[in-house]
C-alpha positions in Angstrom: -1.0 5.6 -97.5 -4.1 6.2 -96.0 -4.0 4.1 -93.5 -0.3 5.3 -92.2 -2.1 8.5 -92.7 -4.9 7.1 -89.9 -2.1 5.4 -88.4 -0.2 8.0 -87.7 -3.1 9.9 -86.9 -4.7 7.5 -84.1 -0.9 7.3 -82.8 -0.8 11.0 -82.0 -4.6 11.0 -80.5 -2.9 8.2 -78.4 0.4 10.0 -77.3 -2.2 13.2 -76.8 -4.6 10.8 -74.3 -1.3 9.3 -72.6 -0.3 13.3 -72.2 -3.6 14.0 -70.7 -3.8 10.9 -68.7 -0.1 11.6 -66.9 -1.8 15.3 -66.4 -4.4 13.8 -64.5 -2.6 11.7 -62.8 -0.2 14.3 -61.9 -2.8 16.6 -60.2 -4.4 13.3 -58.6 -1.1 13.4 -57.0 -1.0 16.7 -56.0 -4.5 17.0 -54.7 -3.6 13.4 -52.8 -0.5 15.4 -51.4 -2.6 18.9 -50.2 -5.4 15.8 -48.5 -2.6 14.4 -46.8 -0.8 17.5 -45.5 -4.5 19.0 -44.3 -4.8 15.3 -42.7 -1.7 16.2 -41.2 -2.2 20.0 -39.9 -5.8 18.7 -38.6 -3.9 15.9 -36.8 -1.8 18.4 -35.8 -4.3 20.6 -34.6 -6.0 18.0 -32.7 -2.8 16.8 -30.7 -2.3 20.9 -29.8 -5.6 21.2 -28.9 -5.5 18.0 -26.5 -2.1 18.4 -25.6 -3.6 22.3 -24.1 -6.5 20.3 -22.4 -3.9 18.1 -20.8 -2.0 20.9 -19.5 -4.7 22.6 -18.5 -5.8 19.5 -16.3 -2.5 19.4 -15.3 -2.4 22.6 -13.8 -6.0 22.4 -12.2 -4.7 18.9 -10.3 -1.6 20.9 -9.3 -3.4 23.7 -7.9 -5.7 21.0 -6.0 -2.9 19.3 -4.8 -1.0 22.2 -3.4 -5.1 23.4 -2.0 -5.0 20.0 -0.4 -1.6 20.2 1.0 -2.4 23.5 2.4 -5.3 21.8 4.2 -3.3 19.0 5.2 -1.3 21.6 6.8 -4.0 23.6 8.9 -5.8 20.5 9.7 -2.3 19.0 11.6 -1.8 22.9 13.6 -5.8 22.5 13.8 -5.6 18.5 15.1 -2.1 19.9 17.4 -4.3 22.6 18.9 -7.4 20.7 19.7 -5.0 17.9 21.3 -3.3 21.1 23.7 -6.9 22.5 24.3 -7.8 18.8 25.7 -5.1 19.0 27.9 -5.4 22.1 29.1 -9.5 21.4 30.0 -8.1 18.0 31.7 -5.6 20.3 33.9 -7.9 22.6 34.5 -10.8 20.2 35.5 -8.4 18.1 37.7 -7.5 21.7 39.7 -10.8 22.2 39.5 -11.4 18.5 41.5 -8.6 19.9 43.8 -9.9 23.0 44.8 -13.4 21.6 45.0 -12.5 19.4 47.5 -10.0 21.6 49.2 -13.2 23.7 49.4 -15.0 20.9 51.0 -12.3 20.4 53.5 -12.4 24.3 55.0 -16.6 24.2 54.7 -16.0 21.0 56.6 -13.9 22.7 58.9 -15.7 26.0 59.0 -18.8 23.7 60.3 -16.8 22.1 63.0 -15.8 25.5 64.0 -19.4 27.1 64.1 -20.5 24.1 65.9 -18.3 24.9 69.1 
């Protein structure tokens, strides 16, 4: 009798460290669970925070690229300008070749009328 006593005894110690054990295990598993879910947010938090860096790079190349285009822009009226300017010097340097020499001509003919 004494040993079903003891028997029965160790056998409830036994169902009571099984008990404990699951209990364990059970909040292993829930602290596992609140680890991965904060792995998770973190993650989360990272990809927000890169996917804001990435937008933000984003806009700064758009806003360079519209700068550039602007500059493209003013640098084809400025190139369009510069090219109407040439031409206009070269028209006005060949008149001025013209009326040089058409100067020449009446001092030419002034002479030969002072020398009579």
């Amino acid at each position: 009798r004494s040993e079903m006593q003891q028997l029965k005894t160790e056998t409830e110690k036994l169902k009571q460290f099984i008990i404990e054990k699951d209990n364990v295990i059970l909040r292993l598993q829930d602290v596992i669970a609140e680890a991965e879910e904060l792995r998770r947010e973190a993650a989360s938090g990272e990809v927000k925070q890169a996917q804001a860096i990435i937008d933000k790079k984003d806009s700064t190349i758009q806003l360079i690229t519209e700068e550039k285009e602007q500059l493209d822009g003013n640098l084809r009226r400025l190139s369009k300008h510069y090219l109407s300017l040439q031409e206009e010097l070269k028209e006005q340097q060949s008149r001025l070749v013209e009326y040089r020499e058409q100067m020449e001509v009446e001092q030419e003919a002034c002479r030969e009328e002072c020398d009579k």
